[in-house]
C-alpha positions in Angstrom: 0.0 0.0 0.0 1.6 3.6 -0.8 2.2 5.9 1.7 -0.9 8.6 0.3 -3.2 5.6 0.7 -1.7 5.0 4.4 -2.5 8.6 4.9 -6.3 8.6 2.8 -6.8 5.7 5.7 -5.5 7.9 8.9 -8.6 8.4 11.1 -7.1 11.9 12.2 -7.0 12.9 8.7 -10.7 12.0 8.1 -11.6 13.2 12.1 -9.7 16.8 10.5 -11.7 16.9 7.8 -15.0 16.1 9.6 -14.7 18.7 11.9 -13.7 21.4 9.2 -17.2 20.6 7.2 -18.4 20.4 9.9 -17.7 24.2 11.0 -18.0 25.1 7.7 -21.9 24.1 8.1 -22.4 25.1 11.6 -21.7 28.6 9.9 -24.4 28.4 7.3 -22.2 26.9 4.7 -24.6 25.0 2.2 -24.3 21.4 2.9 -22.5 21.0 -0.6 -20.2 22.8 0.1 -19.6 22.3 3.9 -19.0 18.1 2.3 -16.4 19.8 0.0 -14.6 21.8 2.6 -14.2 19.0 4.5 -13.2 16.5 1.8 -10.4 19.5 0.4 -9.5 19.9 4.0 -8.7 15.8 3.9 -6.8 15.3 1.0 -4.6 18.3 2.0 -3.5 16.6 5.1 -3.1 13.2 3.3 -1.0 15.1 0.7 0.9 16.6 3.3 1.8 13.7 5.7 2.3 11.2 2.6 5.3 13.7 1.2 6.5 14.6 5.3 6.3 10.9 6.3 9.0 9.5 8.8 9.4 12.7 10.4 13.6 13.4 10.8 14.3 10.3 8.3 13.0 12.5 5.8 15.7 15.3 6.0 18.3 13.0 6.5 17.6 9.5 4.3 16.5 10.1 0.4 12.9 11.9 0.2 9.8 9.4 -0.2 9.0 8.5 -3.3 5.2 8.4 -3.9 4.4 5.3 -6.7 3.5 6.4 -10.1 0.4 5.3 -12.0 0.8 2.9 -15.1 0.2 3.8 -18.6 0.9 7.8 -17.2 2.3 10.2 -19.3 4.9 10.9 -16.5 5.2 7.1 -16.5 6.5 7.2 -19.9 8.6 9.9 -19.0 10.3 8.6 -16.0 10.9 5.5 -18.3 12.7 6.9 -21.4 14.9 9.2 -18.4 15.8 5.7 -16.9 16.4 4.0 -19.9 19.0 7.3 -21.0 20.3 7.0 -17.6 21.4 3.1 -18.9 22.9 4.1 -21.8 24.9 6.2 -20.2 25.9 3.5 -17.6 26.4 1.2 -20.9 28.8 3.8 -23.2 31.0 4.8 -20.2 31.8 0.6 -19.8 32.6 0.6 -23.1 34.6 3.4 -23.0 37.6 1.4 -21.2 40.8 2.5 -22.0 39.8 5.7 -24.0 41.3 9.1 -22.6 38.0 10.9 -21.5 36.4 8.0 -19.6 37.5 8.6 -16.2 35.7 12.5 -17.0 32.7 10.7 -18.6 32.3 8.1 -15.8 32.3 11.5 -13.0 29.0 12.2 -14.3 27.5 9.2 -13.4 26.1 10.8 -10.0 25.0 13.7 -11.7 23.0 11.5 -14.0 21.6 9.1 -11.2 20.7 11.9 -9.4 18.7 13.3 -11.8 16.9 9.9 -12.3 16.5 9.8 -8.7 14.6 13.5 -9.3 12.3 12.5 -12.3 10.8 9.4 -10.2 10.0 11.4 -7.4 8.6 13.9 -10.2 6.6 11.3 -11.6 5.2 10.2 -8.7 3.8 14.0 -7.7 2.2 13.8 -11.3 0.7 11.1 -10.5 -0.6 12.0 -7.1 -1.9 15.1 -8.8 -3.3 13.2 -11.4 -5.5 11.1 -8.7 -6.8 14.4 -6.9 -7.6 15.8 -10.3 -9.6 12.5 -11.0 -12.3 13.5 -8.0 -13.0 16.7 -9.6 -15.6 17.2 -12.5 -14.8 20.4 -13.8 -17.9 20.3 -16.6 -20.4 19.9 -13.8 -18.7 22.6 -12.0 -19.4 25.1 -14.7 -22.7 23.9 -15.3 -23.8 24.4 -11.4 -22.3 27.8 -11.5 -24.7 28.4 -14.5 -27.5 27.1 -13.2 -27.3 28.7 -9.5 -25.8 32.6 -11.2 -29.5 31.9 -13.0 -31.5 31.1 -10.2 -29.8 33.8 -8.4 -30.7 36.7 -10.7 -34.4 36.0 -9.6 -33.9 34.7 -6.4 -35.6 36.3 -3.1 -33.3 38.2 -0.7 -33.8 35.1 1.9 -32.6 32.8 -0.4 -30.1 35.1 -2.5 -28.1 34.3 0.4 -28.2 30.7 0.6 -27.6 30.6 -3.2 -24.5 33.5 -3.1 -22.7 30.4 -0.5 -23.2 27.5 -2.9 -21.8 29.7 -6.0 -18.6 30.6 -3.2 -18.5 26.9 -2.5 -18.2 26.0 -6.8 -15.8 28.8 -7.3 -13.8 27.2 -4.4 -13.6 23.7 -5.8 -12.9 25.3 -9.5 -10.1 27.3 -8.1 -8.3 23.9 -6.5 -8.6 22.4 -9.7 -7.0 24.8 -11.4 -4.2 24.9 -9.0 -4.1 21.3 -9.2 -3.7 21.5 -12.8 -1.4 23.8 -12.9 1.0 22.1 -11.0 0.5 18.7 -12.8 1.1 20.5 -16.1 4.2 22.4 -14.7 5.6 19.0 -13.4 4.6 16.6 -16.8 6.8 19.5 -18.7 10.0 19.3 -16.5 10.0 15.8 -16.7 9.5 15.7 -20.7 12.8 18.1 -20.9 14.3 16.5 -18.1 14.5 13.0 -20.1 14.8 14.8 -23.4 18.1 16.3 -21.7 19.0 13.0 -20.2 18.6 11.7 -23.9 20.7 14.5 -25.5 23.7 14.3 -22.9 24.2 10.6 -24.1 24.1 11.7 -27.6 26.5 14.1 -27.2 28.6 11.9 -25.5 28.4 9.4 -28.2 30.0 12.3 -30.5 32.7 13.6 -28.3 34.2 9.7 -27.9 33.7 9.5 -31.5 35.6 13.1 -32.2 38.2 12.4 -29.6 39.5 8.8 -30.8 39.7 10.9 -34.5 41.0 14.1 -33.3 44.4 15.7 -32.6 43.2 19.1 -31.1 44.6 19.6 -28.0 41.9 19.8 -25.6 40.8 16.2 -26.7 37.1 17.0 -26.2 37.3 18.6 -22.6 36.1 21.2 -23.5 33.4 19.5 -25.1 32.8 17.8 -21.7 33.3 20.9 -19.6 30.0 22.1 -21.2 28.4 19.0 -21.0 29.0 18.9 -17.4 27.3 22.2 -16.6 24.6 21.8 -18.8 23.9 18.8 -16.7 24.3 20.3 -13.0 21.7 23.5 -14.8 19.5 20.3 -15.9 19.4 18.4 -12.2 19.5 21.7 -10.1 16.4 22.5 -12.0 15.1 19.9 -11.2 15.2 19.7 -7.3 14.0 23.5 -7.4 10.5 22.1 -9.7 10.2 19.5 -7.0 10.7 21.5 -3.7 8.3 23.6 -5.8 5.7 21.2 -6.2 5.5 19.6 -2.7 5.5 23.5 -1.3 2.8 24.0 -3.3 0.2 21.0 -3.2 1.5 21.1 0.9 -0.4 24.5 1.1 -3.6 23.7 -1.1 -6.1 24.6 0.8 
C-alpha cells in the first residue's frame, strides 16, 4: 500500500476533515459545500503527511518516493529518463581504456541523481493526477450556470443561501486549477528532463567519436566541460521544480 493511501486511511485525517465541514456548516455553509470543505480539508492533510512521512528520516535518508500510475504520461517519461540513464551506464563501460572516460564516468552521480529526481517527479504527477480524477470540472461550470440563473431572480432570503453555494463552486474550480497547474508544470520538467538525459548521451556518443579521430589539443574537454554544466543547470532544475511542487500541493487549501 503507498504511503498517500496509508494517509487517505488515517482516522485523524478524516476526524480533520470532519470537523472542518463540519464548521463550515455550523456557519451556514450550504451542505454541498460544507461536504467539499471538509473533503479539500482531507486530501490536503493526506498530501501533506504522505510527502512529510517518517518525520527526521526524511531530511536526513533520500525523500519518499510516492508510486507512479501505469500507462501515465509521467510514467512514460520517467521511463525513457531511466532507460537514458542506462545508456549512459552502458557507453561509459565501453569506453575502457579511452582518454575521457575517467571525466565521462564523474558524471554518473550527476546523472543518477537526476533519475532519482524525475521518479520522485513522476510520482507527484501522479498524485496530482488522482486528486484531479475526483474533480468534475464540466459539472462545476454547469452548477455555476445554473445557481448565477437562479440567483438573478432569487428572493433576498434565499439570495443568500444561493451567493454560499456559488462561493463553495468557485472554491472547488479554483483547486482544480491549482491542481492542474501544478500537474502540467511537473509533466513538462520531466519531458525536458528526459529529453536532456537523452541528449547528454548523444553528445557523449559524439565527443568519444571526435576524440578517438582528433588531434586538437583539448581532446574533447572542452566538449565535456560544457556537457558537465549543462547537466548540473539540468538536475538543479530539477530539485527547485520538485521543492516547488511539494511547497505547493502542501499548502492547497
Amino acid at each position: 500500500m503507498s504511503r498517500f493511501s496509508e494517509e487517505l486511511r488515517d482516522p485523524w485525517g478524516l476526524l480533520i476533515g470532519a470537523t472542518a465541514g463540519g464548521a463550515a456548516w455550523a456557519v451556514n455553509v450550504h451542505p454541498v459545500g460544507a461536504a467539499f470543505v471538509g473533503v479539500t480539508v482531507w486530501l490536503a492533510k493526506s498530501f501533506a503527511s504522505a510527502w512529510q512521512s517518517t518525520g527526521g528520516e526524511s531530511r536526513t535518508d533520500e525523500p519518499v518516493e510516492l508510486p507512479v500510475a501505469k500507462g501515465s504520461p509521467e510514467e512514460a517519461w520517467l521511463r525513457r529518463g531511466e532507460r537514458a540513464a542506462k545508456n549512459f551506464g552502458d557507453l561509459t563501460a565501453s569506453m575502457r581504456g579511452q582518454l575521457l572516460l575517467d571525466r565521462i564516468a564523474a558524471m554518473r552521480p550527476q546523472v543518477d541523481d537526476t533519475v532519482a529526481t524525475l521518479r520522485r517527479l513522476a510520482g507527484q504527477a501522479s498524485v496530482t493526477g488522482s486528486a484531479l480524477a475526483r474533480f468534475d470540472p464540466r459539472f462545476l461550470q454547469q452548477e455555476r450556470v445554473r445557481l448565477a440563473r437562479a440567483r438573478e431572480s432569487a428572493r433576498p432570503e434565499v439570495a443568500g443561501e444561493l451567493d454560499r453555494s456559488i462561493a463553495s463552486l468557485e472554491a472547488q474550480q479554483e483547486v482544480y486549477d491549482r491542481l492542474s497547474a501544478t500537474r502540467d508544470r511537473v509533466l513538462a520538467r520531466l519531458e525536458s528532463g528526459a529529453i536532456s538525459l537523452e541528449g547528454l548521451v548523444a553528445r557523449v556518443v559524439e565527443v568519444s567519436a571526435m576524440t578517438a579521430t582528433s588531434t586538437a589539443a583539448d581532446g574533447g574537454t572542452g566538449a565535456l566541460d560544457e556537457l558537465t554544466s549543462e547537466l548540473e543547470l539540468t538536475r538543479q532544475s530539477l530539485h527547485e521544480v520538485e521543492e516547488a511542487t511539494r511547497h505547493d500541493l502542501g499548502h492547497t487549501p
